[in-house]
N, C-alpha and C positions, 0 to 999 in steps of 0.2 A: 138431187134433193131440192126440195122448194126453199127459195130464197128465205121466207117469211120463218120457217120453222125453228131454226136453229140456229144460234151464235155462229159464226163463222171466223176462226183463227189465220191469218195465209202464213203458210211459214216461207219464206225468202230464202233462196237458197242461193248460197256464193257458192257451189261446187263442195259443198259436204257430202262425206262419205257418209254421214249421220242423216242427211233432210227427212227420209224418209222413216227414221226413227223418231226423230223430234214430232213428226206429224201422228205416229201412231200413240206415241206420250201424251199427247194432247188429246188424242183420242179417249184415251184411259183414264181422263179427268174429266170424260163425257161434255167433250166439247168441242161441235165436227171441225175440221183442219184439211188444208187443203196446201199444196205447194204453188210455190209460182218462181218463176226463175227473175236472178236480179237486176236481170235488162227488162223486166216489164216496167214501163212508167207509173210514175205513183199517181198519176192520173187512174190507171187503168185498175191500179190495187186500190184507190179509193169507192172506186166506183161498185166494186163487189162488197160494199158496206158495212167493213171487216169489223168483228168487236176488239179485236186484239193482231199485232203482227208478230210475230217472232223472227229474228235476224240468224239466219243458222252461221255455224260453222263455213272455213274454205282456207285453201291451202298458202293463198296470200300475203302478202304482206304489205299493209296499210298503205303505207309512205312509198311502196313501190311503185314505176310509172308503170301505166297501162290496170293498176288494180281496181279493182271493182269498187264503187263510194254509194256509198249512201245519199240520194237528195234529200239535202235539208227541208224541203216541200213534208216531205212525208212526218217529221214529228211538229211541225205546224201543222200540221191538220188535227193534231187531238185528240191520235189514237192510240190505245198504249200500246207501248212497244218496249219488247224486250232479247236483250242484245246476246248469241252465245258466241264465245270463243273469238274469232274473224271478227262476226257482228257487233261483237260489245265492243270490240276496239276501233270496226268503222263506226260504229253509234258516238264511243265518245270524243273522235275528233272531229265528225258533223257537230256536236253538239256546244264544240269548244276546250274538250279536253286534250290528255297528251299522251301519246302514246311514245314510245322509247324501243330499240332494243338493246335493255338489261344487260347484254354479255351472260346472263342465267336463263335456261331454258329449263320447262319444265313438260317431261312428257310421261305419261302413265299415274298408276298411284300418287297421290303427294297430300300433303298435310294442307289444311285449309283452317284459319280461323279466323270466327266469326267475332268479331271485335265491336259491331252494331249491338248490345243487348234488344232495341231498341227496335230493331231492323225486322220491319215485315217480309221480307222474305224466308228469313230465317227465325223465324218464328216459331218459339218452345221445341226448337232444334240444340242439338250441343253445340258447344263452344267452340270443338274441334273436330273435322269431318278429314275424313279421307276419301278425294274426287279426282277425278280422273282427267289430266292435262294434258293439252296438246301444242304448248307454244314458244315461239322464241321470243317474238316482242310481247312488250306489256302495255298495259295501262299507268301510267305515270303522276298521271292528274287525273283524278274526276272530273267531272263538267260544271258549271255552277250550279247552284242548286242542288247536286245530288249527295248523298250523304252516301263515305265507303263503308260496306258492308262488314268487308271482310278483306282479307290478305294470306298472301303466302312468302315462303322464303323466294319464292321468284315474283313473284307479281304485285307491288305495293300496293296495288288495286285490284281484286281476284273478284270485286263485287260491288256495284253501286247502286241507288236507287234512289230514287224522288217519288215521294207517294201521290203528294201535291198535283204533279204533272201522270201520272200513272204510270211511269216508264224505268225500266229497271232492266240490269244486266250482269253476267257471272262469264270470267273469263276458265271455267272450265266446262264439263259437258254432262248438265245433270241429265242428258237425255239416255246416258249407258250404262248399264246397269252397276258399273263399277262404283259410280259414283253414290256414295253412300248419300239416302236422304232425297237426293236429287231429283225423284217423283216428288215427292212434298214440296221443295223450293220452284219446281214449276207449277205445280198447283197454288200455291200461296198467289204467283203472280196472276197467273190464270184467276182465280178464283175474287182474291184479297183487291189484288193491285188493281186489277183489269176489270175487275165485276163479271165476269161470265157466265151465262147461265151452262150449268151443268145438263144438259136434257137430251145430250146424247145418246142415247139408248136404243138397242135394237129393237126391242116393242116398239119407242116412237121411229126407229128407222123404219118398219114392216109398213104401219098406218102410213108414214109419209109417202113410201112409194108405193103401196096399193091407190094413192090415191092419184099420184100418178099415174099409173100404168092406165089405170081406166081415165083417164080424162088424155090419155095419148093415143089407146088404142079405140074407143069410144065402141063400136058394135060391130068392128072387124074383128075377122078370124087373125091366131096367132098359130105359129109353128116355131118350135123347139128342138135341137137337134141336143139329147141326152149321152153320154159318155159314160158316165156310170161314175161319174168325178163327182164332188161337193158343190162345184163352180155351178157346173149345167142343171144340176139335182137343185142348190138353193134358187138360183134363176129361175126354173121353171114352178118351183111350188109356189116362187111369189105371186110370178103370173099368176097362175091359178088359184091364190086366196083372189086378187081382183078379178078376173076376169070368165072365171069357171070354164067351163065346155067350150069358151070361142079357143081355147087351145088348145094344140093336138101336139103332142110328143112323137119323135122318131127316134129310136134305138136302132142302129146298126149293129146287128154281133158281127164280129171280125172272126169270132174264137180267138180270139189273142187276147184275150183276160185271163183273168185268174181265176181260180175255183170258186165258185159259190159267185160271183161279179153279177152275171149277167141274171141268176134270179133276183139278186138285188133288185135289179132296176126293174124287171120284170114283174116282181110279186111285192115284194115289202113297201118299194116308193110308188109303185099305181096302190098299195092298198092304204097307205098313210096320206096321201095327196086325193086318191080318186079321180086322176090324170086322163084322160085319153091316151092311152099310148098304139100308139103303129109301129110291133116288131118287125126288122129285117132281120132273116137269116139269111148270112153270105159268108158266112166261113169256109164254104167250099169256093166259092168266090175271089177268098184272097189268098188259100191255099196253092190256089194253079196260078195265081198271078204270079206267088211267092215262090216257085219250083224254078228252083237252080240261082236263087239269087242266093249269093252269100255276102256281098259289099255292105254294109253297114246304113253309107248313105240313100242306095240306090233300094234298097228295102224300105227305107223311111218314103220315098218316092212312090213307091209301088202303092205301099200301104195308104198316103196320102192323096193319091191319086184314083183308087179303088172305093175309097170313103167317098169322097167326091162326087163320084158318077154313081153310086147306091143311093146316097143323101138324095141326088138332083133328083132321080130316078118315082124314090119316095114321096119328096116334095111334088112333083108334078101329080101323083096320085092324090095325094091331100086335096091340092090346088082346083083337080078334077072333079073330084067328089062335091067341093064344096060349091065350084060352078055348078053342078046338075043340079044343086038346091038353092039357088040363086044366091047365093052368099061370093063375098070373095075375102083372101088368106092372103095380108096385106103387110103381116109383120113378121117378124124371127127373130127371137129371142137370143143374145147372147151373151154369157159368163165370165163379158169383161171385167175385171177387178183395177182398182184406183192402181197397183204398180205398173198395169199394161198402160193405162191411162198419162200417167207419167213419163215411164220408158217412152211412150210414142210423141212425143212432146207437148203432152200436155189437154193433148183429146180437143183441141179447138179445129172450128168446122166440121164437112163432114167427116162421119166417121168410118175408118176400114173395120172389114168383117176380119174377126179378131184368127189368128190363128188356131186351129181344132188341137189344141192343145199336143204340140207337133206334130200334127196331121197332117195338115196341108189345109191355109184359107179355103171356105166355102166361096164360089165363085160369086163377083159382085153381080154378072150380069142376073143371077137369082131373082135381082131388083125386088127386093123385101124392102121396107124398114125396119131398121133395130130398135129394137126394146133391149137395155141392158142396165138391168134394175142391181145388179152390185157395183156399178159405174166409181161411184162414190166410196166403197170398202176393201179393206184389207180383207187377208186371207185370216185371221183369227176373229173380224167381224161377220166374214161372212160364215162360219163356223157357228157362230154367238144366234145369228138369224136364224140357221138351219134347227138350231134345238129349238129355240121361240115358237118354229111352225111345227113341233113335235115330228122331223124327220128320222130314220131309225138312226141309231147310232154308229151302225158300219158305215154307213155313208158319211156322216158328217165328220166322221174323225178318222175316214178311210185317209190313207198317207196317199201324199203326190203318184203319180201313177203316169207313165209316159202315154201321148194318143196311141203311139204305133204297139202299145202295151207289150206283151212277152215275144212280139219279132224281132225286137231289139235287143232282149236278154237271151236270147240262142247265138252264139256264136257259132256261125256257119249258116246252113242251109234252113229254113223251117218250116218242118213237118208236121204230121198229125200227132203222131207218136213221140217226137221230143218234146211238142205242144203239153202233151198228157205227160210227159215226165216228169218235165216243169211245174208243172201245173199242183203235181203229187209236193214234189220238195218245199216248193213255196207255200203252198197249204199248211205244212209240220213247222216251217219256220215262222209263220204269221200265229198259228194257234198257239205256239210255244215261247213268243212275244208275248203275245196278251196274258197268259197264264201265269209269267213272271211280275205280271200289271208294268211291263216296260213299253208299252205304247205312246206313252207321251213324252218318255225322252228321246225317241227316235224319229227325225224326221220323215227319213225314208229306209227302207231294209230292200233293195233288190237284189232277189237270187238269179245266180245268171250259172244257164247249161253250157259247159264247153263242148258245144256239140260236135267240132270237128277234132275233138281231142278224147283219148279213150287212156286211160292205166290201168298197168297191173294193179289185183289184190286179193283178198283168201278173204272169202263166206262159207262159214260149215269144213269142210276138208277137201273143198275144189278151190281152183285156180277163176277167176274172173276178170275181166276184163273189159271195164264201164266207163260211163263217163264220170268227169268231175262236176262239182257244183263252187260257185263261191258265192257264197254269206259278204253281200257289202251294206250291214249299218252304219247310217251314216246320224250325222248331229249338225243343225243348222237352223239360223233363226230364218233364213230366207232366200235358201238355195245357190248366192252367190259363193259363198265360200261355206267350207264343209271341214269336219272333220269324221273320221272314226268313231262310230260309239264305243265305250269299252262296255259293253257286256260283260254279267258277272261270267265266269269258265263256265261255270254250271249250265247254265243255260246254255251257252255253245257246246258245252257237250251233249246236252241232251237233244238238242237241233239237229247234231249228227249223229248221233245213234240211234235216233228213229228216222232220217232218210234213208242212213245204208240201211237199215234191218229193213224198212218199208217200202223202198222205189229200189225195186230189183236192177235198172238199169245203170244205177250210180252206186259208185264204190267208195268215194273220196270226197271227203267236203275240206272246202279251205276257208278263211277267212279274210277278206282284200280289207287292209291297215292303210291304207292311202289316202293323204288328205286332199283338198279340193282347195288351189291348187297343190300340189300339179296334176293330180286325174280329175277328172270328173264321177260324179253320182253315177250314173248309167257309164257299161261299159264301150255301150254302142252308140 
């Protein structure tokens, strides 16, 4: 994003299991937000001309040696700042307050009252809120100047603030949703305390990086490698609202999508975009790769490796074409999002060619430059961009989907013909998702063929003997930890009464209740 455009919040992170939620909160009061870890010098956080810092959470303990501290540098400088949980207790013994531990901890649900009538944070909020705690020490004393907000039975200070100075802080975690109100009292500071302009928006995200993309790619040719995901799908339409025809798309079919996948990308997004696209067909390609593999990891390999050498294969035709018309194909587009950005520490310097979404990296020697216009968003913003550029809707709200796609959901060896089995099942269970309107409480639904496994059972007045299928919906705000959807019966019963009556090869459906930990999403 261009520096000029938009408010800039850092959120400081001591090691919260929350940072990356605190920044997406902040997002949802349309005001960009970005993480930085709390070894960078306030030197370094001042100099990205923040209009507000937020102090996250961390597992810590203030007064302990070796803990993490706040430089008093940083609220002399005059920025507001606002302290949660960790942070509000290193905020206020930088500041000059006292922090204690209580002998009372306070973790989960708990009672909050707001004792400031007074108090901009809490602001035409009740008087008593139920939020969400995580701590053993407290705040003890305010700092001077600051007036207490609020309190709890653990925490004599649960909340402080100084309008005066713009800095304010809450020892529990309005960033989750438990916390009742807890969007409001960070918008108050956000908004009230801090002055921020709201004008984060994906319209103005679309114009900010079209206007990058053509002031980086200027009259060079771009290349795009498509998946049939959301990530590569909104990546490339942005490219092409800036830069038109200098971009040429490459779809790989593997055949290891799902039914109906690959005219996606094929017909509905070249006819909503008006894309260039350059189809591969190499499903027989990764069929004989995949003959006689059954190991899990070594399939991931195969398939990662076989993408690899088609892509390159592709790209050099592009590359070639575009040399005999004197042009040269100087960039590649790719569907990094702000968590990979993160996860990789932080995206400073150059940057690696992102994983093909457990593919297997596009080789550097490729020697492109990257264009990666979701750099900056989340996976529900980049969601928000894709409707903005009237993408179809199967795409932009298609669920996660692995790269090595249904070679991973075969257990055992993978064929043509289990390919097309699967292919049949997973189709009844997706249309029969949507049909119940439960697609959006589902992060992911993978159906997986036990292909190396076959049971008895009775169709009509014969004996059979098929494979299995398992149903694993799962529910997750962001893939690290998962749980089970519970789906109403109905609907799981009608998911399996139309694969056994419909996919002659399967006789038995199960449903995997396993949370993440201890399994994971994919069984492969």
């Amino acid at each position: 994003m261009t520096a000029e455009s938009f408010d800039t919040v850092l959120v400081v992170d001591f090691g919260a299991q929350y940072a990356q939620l605190i920044a997406r909160r902040v997002r949802e009061a349309r005001v960009y937000s970005e993480i930085v870890p709390h070894t960078m010098p306030v030197a370094e956080m001042l100099a990205k001309r923040p209009a507000a810092i937020i102090l996250s959470g961390g597992p810590s303990s203030v007064y302990a040696e070796g803990a993490p501290q706040v430089d008093a540098d940083l609220f002399r400088a005059g920025v507001p700042t606002f302290g949660i949980c960790y942070g509000f207790q290193a905020m206020a013994q930088a500041l000059g307050g006292e922090v204690a531990r209580t002998g009372t901890s306070e973790f989960g649900g708990t009672l909050l009252n707001v004792v400031d009538r007074d108090s901009a944070l809490f602001a035409e909020l009740p008087s008593e809120l139920s939020v969400w705690m995580s701590h053993g020490d407290s705040v003890t004393v305010a700092p001077a100047g600051f007036s207490v907000s609020a309190m709890s039975e653990g925490a004599p200070v649960a909340a402080f603030e100084s309008v005066d100075q713009r800095m304010a802080g809450v020892q529990f975690h309005p960033e989750v949703m438990h916390s009742q109100h807890g969007q409001q009292v960070l918008e108050h500071f956000l908004l009230e305390i801090a002055g921020c302009r709201p004008t984060w928006t994906m319209s103005n995200v679309i114009d900010d990086q079209v206007e990058v993309i053509r002031s980086q790619v200027g009259d060079k040719l771009v290349i795009c490698g498509l998946s049939g995901g959301v990530d590569s799908a909104v990546a490339a339409a942005l490219v092409q609202r800036a830069v038109g025809n200098q971009l040429t798309c490459v779809f790989v079919n593997h055949g290891l999508m799902r039914a109906g996948e690959a005219e996606q990308v094929e017909k509905d997004f070249v006819s909503a975009t008006g894309v260039r696209l350059k189809v591969v067909d190499a499903e027989r390609r990764f069929l004989d790769a995949l003959t006689g593999v059954v190991d899990p990891e070594q399939k991931r390999k195969v398939i990662g490796r076989e993408f690899i050498r088609v892509f390159e294969d592709a790209a050099a035709e592009v590359v070639a074409e575009a040399g005999a018309h004197g042009q040269q194909v100087e960039f590649l587009v790719q569907g990094t999002l702000y968590p990979d950005v993160v996860e990789s520490g932080g995206g400073t310097g150059t940057a690696n060619i992102k994983t093909h979404h457990n593919v297997g990296g596009l080789p550097e020697d490729l020697q492109f430059k990257l264009v990666e216009p979701l750099r900056a968003l989340f996976k529900d913003e980049v969601r928000a961009v894709g409707e903005q550029l009237d993408l179809p809707a199967e795409i932009v709200w298609r669920h996660p989907f692995p790269g090595p796609g249904l070679g991973i959901r075969i257990i055992g060896e993978v064929t043509f013909d289990r390919l097309e089995t699967l292919r049949a099942a997973d189709a009844i269970a997706r249309e029969e998702l949507t049909r119940a309107g439960l697609d959006g409480e589902v992060w992911q639904f993978p159906v997986v063929l036990l292909g190396d496994v076959r049971s008895v059972g009775v169709q009509g007045d014969g004996r059979t003997y098929g494979h299995p299928v398992v149903l694993r919906p799962v529910s997750s705000e962001d893939a690290m930890t998962a749980d089970w959807s519970r789906l109403p019966y109905e609907v799981i019963a009608k998911i399996s009464t139309r694969i056994t009556n419909e996919v002659r090869e399967i006789n038995r459906v199960v449903l995997d209740v396993t949370s993440k930990p201890p399994g994971t999403i994919e069984w492969e």
